[in-house]
C-alpha positions in Angstrom: 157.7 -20.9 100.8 158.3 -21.5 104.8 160.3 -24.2 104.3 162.9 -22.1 101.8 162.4 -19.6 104.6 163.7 -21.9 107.2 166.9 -22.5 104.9 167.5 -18.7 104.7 167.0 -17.9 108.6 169.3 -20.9 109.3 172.3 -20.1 107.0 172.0 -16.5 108.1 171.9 -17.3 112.2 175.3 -18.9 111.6 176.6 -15.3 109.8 177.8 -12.5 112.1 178.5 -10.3 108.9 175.9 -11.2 107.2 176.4 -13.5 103.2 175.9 -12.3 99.8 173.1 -14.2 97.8 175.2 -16.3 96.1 176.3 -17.2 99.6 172.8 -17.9 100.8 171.9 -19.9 97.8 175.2 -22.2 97.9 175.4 -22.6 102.1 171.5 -23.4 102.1 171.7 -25.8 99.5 169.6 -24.5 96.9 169.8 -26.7 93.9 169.9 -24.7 90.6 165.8 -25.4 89.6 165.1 -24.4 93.2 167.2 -21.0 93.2 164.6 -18.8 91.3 161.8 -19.5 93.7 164.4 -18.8 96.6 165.7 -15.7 95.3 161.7 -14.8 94.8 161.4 -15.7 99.1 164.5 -13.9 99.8 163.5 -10.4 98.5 160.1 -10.9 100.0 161.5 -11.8 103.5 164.0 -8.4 103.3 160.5 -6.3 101.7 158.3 -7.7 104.6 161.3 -6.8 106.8 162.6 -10.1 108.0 166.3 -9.2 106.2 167.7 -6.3 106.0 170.4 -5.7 103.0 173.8 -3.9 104.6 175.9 -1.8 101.9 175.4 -3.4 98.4 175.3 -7.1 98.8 175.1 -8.7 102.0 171.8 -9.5 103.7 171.1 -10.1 107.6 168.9 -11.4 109.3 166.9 -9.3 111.7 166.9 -10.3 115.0 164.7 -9.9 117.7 165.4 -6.4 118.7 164.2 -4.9 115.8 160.2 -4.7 114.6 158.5 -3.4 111.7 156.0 -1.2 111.7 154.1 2.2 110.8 155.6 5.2 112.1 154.0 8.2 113.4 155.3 11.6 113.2 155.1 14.8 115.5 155.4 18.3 115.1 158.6 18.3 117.1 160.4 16.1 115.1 160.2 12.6 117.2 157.6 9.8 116.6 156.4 6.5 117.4 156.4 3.0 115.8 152.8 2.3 116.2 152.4 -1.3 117.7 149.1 -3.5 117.8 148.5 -5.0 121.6 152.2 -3.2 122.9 152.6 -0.1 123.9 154.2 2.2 120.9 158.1 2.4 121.0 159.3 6.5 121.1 161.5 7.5 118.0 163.2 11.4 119.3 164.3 13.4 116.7 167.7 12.6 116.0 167.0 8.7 115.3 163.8 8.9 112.6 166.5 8.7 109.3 164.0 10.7 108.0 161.2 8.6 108.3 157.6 10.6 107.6 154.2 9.7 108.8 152.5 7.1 107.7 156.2 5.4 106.4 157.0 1.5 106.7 159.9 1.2 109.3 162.6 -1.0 110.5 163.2 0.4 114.0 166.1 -1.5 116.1 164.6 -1.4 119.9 167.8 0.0 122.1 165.7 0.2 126.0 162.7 -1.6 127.1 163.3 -2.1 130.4 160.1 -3.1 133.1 158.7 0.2 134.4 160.6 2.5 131.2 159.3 3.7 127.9 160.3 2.1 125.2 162.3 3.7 123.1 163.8 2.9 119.6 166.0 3.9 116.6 164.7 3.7 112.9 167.2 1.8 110.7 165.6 1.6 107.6 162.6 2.8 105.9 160.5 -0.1 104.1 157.9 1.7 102.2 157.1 5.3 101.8 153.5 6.2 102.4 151.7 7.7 99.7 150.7 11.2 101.9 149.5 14.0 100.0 149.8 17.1 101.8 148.0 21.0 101.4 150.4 23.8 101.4 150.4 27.4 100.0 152.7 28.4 97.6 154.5 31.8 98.5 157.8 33.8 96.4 161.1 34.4 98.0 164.4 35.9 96.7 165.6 32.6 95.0 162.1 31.8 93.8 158.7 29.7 94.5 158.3 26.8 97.4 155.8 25.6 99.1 155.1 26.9 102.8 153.6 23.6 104.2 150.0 23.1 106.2 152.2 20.5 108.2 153.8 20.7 111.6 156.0 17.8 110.9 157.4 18.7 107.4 160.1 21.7 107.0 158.5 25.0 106.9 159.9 25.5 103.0 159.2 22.8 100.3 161.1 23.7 97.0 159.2 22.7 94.1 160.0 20.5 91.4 159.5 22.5 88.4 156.9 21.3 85.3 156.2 24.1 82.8 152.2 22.4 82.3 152.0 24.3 86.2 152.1 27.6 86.5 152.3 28.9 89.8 151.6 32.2 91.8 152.2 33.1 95.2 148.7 32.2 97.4 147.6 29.6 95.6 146.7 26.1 97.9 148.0 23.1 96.3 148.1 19.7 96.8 151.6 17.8 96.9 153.8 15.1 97.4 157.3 14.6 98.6 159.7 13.4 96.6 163.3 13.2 97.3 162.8 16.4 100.1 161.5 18.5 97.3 157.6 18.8 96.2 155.6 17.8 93.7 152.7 19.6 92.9 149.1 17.2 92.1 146.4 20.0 91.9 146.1 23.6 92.7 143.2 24.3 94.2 143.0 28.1 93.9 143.4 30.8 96.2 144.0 30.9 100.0 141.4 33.3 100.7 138.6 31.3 99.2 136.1 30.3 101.8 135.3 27.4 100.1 138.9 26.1 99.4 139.1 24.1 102.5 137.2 21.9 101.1 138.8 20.9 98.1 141.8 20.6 99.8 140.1 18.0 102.1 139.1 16.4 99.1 142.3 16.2 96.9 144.5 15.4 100.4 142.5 12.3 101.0 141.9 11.7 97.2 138.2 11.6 97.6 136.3 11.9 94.7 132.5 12.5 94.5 132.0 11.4 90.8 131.4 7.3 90.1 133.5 5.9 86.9 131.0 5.1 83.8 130.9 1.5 84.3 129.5 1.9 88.0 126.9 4.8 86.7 125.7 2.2 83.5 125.1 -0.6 85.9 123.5 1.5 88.4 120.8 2.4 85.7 120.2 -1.7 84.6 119.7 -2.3 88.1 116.9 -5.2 88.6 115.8 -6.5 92.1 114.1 -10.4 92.8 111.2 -9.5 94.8 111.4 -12.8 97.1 110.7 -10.6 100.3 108.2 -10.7 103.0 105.4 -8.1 102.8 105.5 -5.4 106.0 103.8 -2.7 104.2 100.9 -2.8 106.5 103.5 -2.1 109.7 103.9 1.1 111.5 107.1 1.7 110.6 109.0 4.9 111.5 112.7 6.5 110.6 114.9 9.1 112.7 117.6 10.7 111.3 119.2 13.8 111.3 117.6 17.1 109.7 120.0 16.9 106.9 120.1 13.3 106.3 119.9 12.4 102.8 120.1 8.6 103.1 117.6 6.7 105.0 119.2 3.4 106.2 117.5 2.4 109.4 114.0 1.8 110.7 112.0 0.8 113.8 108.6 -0.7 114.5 107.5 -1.8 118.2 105.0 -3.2 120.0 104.3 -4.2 123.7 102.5 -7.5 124.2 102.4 -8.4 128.0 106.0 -8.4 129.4 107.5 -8.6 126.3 108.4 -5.8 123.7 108.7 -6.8 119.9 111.3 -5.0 118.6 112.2 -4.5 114.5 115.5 -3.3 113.2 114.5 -2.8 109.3 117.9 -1.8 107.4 118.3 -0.9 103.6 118.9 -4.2 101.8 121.6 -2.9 99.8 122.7 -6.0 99.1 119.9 -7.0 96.5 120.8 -3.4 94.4 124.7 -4.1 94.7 125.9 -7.6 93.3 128.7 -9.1 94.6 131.6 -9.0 91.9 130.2 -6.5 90.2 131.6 -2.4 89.1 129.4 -1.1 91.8 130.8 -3.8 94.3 134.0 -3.4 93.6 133.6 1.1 93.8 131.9 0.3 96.5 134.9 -1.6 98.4 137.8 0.6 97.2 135.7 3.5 98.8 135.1 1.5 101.9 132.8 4.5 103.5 130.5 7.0 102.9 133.0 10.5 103.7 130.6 13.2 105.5 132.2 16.6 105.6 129.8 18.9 107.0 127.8 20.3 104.5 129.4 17.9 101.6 128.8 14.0 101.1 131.6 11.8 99.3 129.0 8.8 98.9 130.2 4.8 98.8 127.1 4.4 97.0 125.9 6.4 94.1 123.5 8.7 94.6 120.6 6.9 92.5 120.8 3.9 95.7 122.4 5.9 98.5 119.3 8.7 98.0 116.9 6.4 96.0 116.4 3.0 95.4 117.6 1.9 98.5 116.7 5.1 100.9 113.8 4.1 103.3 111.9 7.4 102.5 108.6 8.0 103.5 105.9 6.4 101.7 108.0 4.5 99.7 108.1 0.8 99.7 111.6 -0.2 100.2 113.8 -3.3 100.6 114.7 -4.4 103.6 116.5 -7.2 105.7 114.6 -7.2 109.0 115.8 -8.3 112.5 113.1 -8.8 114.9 113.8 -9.0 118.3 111.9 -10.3 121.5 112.7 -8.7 124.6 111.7 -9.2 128.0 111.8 -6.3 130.8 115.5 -6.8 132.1 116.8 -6.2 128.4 117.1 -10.0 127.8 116.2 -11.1 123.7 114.6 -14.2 124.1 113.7 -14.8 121.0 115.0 -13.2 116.9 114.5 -13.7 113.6 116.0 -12.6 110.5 114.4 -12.0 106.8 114.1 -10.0 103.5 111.3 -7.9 103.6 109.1 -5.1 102.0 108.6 -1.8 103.7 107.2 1.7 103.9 108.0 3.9 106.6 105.0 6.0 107.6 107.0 8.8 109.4 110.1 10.4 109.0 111.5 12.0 111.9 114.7 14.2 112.5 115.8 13.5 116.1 114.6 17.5 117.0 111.4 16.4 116.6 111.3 13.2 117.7 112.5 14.7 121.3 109.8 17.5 120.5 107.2 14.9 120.2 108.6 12.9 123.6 108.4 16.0 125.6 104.5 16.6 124.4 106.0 20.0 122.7 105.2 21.1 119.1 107.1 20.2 116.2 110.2 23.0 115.1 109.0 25.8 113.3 110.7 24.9 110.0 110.2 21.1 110.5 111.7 18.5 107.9 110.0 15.5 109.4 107.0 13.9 107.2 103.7 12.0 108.3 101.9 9.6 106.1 98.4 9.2 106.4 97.1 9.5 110.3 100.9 8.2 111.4 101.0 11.8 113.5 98.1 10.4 116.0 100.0 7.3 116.6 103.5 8.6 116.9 103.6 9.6 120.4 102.7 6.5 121.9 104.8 4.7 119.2 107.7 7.1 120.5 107.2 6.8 124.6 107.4 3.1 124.0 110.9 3.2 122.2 111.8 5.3 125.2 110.7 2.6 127.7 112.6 -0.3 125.7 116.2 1.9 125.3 116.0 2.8 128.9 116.2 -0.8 129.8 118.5 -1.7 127.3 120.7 0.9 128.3 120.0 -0.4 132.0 121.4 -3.6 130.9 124.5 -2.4 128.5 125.4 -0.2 131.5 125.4 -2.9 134.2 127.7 -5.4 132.4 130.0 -2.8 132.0 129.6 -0.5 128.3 131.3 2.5 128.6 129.6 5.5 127.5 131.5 8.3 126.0 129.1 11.3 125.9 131.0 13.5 124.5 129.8 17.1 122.5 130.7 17.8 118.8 130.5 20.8 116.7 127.4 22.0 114.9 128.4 23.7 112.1 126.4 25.7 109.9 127.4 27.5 106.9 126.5 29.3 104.6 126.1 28.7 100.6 129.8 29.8 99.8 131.4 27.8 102.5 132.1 30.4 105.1 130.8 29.7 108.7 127.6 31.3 109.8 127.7 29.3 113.5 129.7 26.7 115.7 128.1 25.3 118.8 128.1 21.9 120.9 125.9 19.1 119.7 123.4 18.2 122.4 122.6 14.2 123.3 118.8 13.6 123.2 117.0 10.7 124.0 116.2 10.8 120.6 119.6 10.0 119.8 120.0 7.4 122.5 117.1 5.0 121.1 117.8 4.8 118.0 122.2 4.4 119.4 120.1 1.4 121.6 118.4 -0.4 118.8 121.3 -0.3 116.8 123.4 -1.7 118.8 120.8 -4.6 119.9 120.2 -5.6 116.4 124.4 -5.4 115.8 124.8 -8.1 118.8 122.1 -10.1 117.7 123.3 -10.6 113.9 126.9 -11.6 115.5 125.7 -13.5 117.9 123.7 -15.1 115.4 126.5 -16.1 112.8 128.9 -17.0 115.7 126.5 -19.8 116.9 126.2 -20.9 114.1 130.1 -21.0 113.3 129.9 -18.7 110.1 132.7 -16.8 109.5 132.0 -13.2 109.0 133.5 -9.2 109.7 133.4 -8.7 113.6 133.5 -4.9 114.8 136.4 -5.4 117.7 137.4 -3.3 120.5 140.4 -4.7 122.1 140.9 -4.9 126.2 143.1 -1.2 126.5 147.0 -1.6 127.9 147.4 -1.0 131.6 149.9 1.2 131.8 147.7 3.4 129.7 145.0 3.0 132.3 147.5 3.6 135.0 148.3 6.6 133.6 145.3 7.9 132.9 144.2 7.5 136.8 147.5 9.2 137.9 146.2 12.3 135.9 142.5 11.7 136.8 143.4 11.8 140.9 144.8 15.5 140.0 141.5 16.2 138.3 139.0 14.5 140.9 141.3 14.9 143.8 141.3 11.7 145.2 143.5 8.7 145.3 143.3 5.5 143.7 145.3 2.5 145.2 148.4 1.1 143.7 146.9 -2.4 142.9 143.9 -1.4 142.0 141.5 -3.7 139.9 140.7 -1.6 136.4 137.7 -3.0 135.3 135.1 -1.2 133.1 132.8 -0.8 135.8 135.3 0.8 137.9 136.4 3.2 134.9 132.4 4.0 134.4 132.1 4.8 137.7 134.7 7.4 137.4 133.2 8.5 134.7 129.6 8.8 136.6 131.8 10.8 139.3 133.7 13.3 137.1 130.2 14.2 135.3 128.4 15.0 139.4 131.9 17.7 139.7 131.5 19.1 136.6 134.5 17.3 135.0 132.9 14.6 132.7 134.1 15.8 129.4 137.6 16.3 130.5 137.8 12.8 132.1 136.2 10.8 129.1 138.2 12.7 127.0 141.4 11.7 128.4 139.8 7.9 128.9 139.1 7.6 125.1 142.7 9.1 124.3 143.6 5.6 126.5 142.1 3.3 124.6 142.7 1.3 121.2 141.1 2.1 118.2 138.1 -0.2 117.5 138.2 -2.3 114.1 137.0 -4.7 111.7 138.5 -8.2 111.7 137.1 -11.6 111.0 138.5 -12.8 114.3 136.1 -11.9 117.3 137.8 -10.5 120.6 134.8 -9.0 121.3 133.9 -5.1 122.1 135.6 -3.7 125.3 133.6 -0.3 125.4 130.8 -2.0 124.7 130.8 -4.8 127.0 130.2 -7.0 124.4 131.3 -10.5 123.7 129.6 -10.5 120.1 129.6 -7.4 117.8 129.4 -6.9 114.1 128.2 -3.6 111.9 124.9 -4.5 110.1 122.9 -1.5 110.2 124.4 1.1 108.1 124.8 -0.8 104.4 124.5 2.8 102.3 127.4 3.9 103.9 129.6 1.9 105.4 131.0 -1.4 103.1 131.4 -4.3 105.8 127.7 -3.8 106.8 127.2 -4.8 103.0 128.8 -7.7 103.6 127.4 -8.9 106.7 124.3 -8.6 105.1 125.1 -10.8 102.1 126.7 -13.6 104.6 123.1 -13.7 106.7 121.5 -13.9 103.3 123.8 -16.7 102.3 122.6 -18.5 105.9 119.3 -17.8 105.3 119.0 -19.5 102.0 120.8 -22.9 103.3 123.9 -21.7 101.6 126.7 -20.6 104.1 130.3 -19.5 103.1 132.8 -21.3 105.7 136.1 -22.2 102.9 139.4 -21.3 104.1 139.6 -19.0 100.8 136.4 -16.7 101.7 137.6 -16.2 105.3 141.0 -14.7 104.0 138.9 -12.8 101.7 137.0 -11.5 104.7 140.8 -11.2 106.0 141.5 -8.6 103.2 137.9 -6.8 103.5 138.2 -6.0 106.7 141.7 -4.4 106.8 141.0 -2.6 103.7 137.7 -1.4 105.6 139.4 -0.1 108.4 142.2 1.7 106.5 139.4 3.7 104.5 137.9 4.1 107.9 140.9 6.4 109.1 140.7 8.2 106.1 137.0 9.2 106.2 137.9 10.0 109.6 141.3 12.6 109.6 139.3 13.7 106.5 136.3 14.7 108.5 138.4 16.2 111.7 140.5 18.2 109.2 136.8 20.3 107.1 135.7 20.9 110.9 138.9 22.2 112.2 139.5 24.0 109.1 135.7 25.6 109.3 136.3 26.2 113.2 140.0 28.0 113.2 138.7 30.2 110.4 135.4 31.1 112.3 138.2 31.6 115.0 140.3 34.3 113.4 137.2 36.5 113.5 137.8 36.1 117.6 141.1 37.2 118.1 141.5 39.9 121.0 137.8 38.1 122.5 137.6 36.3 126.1 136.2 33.2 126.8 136.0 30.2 129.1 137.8 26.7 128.9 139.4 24.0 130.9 143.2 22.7 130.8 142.2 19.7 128.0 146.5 18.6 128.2 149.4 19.4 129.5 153.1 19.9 128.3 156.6 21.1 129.4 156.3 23.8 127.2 152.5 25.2 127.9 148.9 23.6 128.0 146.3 23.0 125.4 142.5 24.6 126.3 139.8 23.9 125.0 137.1 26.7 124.4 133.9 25.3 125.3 131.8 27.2 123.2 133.3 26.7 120.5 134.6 23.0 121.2 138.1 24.8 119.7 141.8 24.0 121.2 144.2 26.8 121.6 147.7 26.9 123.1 149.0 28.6 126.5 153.0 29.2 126.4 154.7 28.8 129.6 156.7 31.8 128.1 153.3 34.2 128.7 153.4 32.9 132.4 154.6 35.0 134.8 156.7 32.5 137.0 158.7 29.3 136.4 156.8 26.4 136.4 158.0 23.1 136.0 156.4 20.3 134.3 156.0 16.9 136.7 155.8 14.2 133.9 154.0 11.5 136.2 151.1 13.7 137.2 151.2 15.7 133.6 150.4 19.2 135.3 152.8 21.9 135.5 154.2 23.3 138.8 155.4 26.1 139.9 155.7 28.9 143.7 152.3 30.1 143.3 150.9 28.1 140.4 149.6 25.0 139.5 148.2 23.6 136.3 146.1 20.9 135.4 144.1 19.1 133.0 140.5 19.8 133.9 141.0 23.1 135.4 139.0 25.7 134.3 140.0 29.4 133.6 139.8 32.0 131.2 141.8 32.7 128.4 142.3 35.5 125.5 142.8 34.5 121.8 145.9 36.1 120.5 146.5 35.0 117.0 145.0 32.0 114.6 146.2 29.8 111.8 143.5 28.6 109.7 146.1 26.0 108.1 148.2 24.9 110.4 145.0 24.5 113.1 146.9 26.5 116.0 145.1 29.3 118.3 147.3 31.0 120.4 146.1 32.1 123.7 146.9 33.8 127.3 145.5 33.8 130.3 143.3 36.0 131.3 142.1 35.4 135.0 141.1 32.1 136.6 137.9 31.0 137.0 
């Protein structure tokens, strides 16, 4: 195939107009049993983007001004082809050719210059994404369309007619777009339902609760090898949230001398779920457990994810163990791995577990559970943990780990879906041990395999582009007001100090905020770059098998290593290849799923505000206005420079708006009035109200 390739790309470089096929085939020398396979390569190379057919016949080839990519569309109009390691190319308005989000492009890069943006013009679109989008349908004079819940599509959808759909004005569908007109999929009912956001999450994303028959049938014939080490007799514990229905981490610990033994127990999925099989294969189309709010799309179903393999208390359970001996500067100087047998004594929800810290009582209406005599134990069992995640924090912290302690929003509702509450989360230690352990026994399983030179899924943070970084100190001197040399070195310890110092002026959320907006998405990929906000060379996801799908896999490949039978062909590692993007693609999903029920939940809770005062800070800046961000509600609304009452102008290397009397900046606090709310479009409007 890359040799025909070769042949094409030469012929072609030779072409200023470009050649016909027949051209190609006779110039290249394509003999007449060679010609099918080449015409095969030839409409691969101009699907993948390498040609690109002008008019009706004549192919060219690209060259190196043009790039393929996934384009990303904003409100406005303009968008960006989204590049891996570059920084993203700027599509305005007029040069999309009506490319929508989530589209395959072709986009022809016309400046790039040292110092510019780059900016580009789209010149063909490769492959439509499959978006579903939520819209409500309304009745004007020449009939029904669609009045979109999407900034970046027109504000009227005309619907393609099917006499099987009846429609009525108020109803929330679901739709695609097909040839600029919409196609309804499923109407979800009526706009003023409390409980419709949700099913509109759930048909959007195509997420679906129920399991196909096959997966449900194997699920009940489920038989497990009990080849496993016996821990019953361990003091084993679980924390977990107060809702948590699956149970897919434990911890026991112990303090002999200098040295603290440490035990990461996780679900062993992998003895429930075989490889190949209809719950595999569900399992890996799904990718990840979806949580939204109240409402759990499993990747398991329900008779593992809340049964079989939940460590629940007094239960014995599967398990794959990682045992872990640490010295007291965080160092693990010695690990093991193997299937074992447990049964947690204790189930804690991270309330209580802080509770229990803090020599308190347990909450009134307390969820946790104690087996036997396990509550006279727990404290001790608990202020040890402590003394191990504070050290291993120590150590995380002084090679550099970024911490991101960000609040999100607790929201609690009631039976028919409409919001009873929305507050900040609040980080206990609680949280932070188990966040430790985790992330301990994740290092030591990849450092494990990569020693050992077994390929496997690697969870991979990639170093963050430094003009990004620049960037985001130019705005951050505004903020902190101070000032950062030109040549400065951007390492992670100086970004965590910044950090350190925005959190002693009251700017800490702000700051990391606009840090994290800088930096690459992490992934999954079989090749390891390591984990830049971790400070890690060696990172992998083992701990959370029930819901997430490459855990399941790491734990089958240490299994595999374990039993003197390692997977290292060229063949699995492009499998690995395949699970891993796959993985992270259903990874998005789960995520712009889960943003969208929250935001949905909070600007409805919202709309009850309107004419109310509160407090924020300035969370961006724009030429047209600035974003705040309510802080008890965790909710962003818009200020229009058009409510201001002098001109200000926007300065675009600072990102703050100027003006005689005024000056406004991200991190600044003040107070602003709600003035109207769309539930479906997630917009608040606001004014100022005074300045804090």
């Amino acid at each position: 195939m890359e040799e025909i390739k070769q042949r094409v790309k030469k012929v072609l470089k030779r072409s200023k107009g470009g050649m016909t096929l027949n051209q190609i085939l006779k110039r290249a020398g394509f003999r007449k049993r060679e010609r099918k396979k080449a015409l095969g390569v030839i409409y691969k190379m101009e699907e993948e983007g390498e040609l690109l057919k002008v008019g009706k016949e004549r192919y060219v080839l690209v060259d190196e001004n043009v790039e393929t990519g996934v384009f990303e569309k904003y409100p406005p109009g303009f968008g960006f082809l989204i590049r891996e390691g570059q920084e993203d190319v700027f599509i305005p308005p007029h040069a999309t050719h009506g490319a929508m989000d989530g589209d395959t492009v072709l986009v022809r890069i016309v400046r790039e210059a040292p110092g510019k943006k780059p900016e580009g013009r789209v010149i063909r679109i490769l492959k439509r994404a499959k978006n579903r989008y939520v819209g409500t349908i309304r009745r004007g004079r020449r009939g029904y369309y669609i009045e979109p819940d999407e900034l970046t599509l027109p504000p009227r959808i005309a619907i393609i007619k099917k006499k099987s759909i009846k429609v009525k004005s108020g109803l929330k569908v679901t739709f695609e777009v097909i040839g600029g007109r919409a196609k309804i999929v499923d109407i979800l009912g009526h706009e003023d339902d409390p409980s419709i956001d949700l099913r509109a999450v759930l048909s959007k994303y195509d997420l679906k609760e129920e399991f196909p028959k096959r997966v449900n049938k194997e699920v009940q014939q489920v038989e497990v090898l009990d080849d496993a080490r016996d821990l019953t007799d361990k003091f084993i514990i679980t924390i977990d949230p107060r809702d948590a229905k699956d149970f897919d981490d434990a911890i026991s610990i112990e303090k002999k001398g200098q040295l603290y033994h440490l035990g990461v127990h996780i679900a062993d999925v992998s003895s429930f779920v075989k490889e190949g099989g209809a719950t595999d294969k569900e399992a890996f189309k799904r990718g990840t457990s979806v949580y939204l709010i109240n409402y759990v799309v499993s990747m398991l179903p329900h008779r593992l994810s809340s049964d079989l393999c939940s460590l629940m208390p007094g239960q014995e359970r599967f398990t794959m163990s990682v045992f872990m001996d640490i010295d007291s500067e965080g160092n693990v100087i010695r690990r093991r791995f193997m299937r074992s047998r447990i049964r947690s004594r204790v189930r804690l929800s991270y309330e209580d577990a802080q509770r229990i810290i803090e020599d308190k009582p347990l909450e009134e209406n307390t969820v946790s559970v104690f087996i036997g005599n396990s509550y006279e134990k727990i404290r001790p069992f608990l202020l040890q943990a402590l003394e191990l995640a504070k050290i291993l924090r120590k150590k995380r912290q002084s090679r550099g780990s970024l911490d991101f302690d960000l609040p999100e929003p607790i929201i609690e509702l009631q039976p028919t879906g409409e919001v009873l509450s929305v507050a900040p989360s609040v980080r206990l230690w609680s949280h932070r041990i188990i966040e430790e352990f985790m992330i301990k026994a994740n290092e030591t399983v990849a450092e494990f395999l990569e020693e050992n030179e077994i390929p496997t899924i690697y969870r991979v943070h990639e170093t963050p582009d430094r003009d990004k970084l620049k960037q985001f100190l130019r705005v951050v001197e505004g903020i902190l007001d101070i000032k950062f040399d030109e040549d400065v070195e951007i390492t992670r310890e100086f970004l965590q100090n910044i950090i350190t110092k925005a959190e002693e002026m009251g700017h800490g959320t702000i700051v990391s905020y606009l840090l994290l907006r800088s930096m690459k998405r992490a992934k999954y990929s079989p090749n390891n770059v390591g984990h830049y906000g971790l400070a890690s060379n060696s990172y992998l996801h083992f701990t959370s098998p029930i819901r997430r799908y490459p855990d399941l896999v790491v734990h089958r490949i240490l299994k595999n290593v374990l039993d003197g039978k390692p997977k290292t062909s060229q063949e699995f590692a492009l499998k690995l290849e395949k699970i891993a993007i796959h993985s992270t693609k259903r990874e998005e999903i789960a995520e712009k799923a889960e943003f969208d029920i929250i935001d949905f939940k909070k600007y409805g809770y919202m709309k009850e505000k309107v004419g109310d005062v509160f407090e924020g800070f300035v969370t961006k800046v724009t030429p047209h206005g600035f974003f705040v961000e309510i802080e008890e509600y965790l909710t962003e609304g818009f200020v229009s420079v058009d409510v201001i009452d002098e001109y200000l102008e926007y300065d675009s290397a600072r990102k703050i708006l100027v003006g005689k009397n005024l000056t406004i900046k991200p991190g600044q606090r003040l107070k602003v009035q709600v003035v109207a709310v769309d539930k479906w479009l997630k917009k608040m409007e606001l004014v100022p109200y005074e300045e804090v």
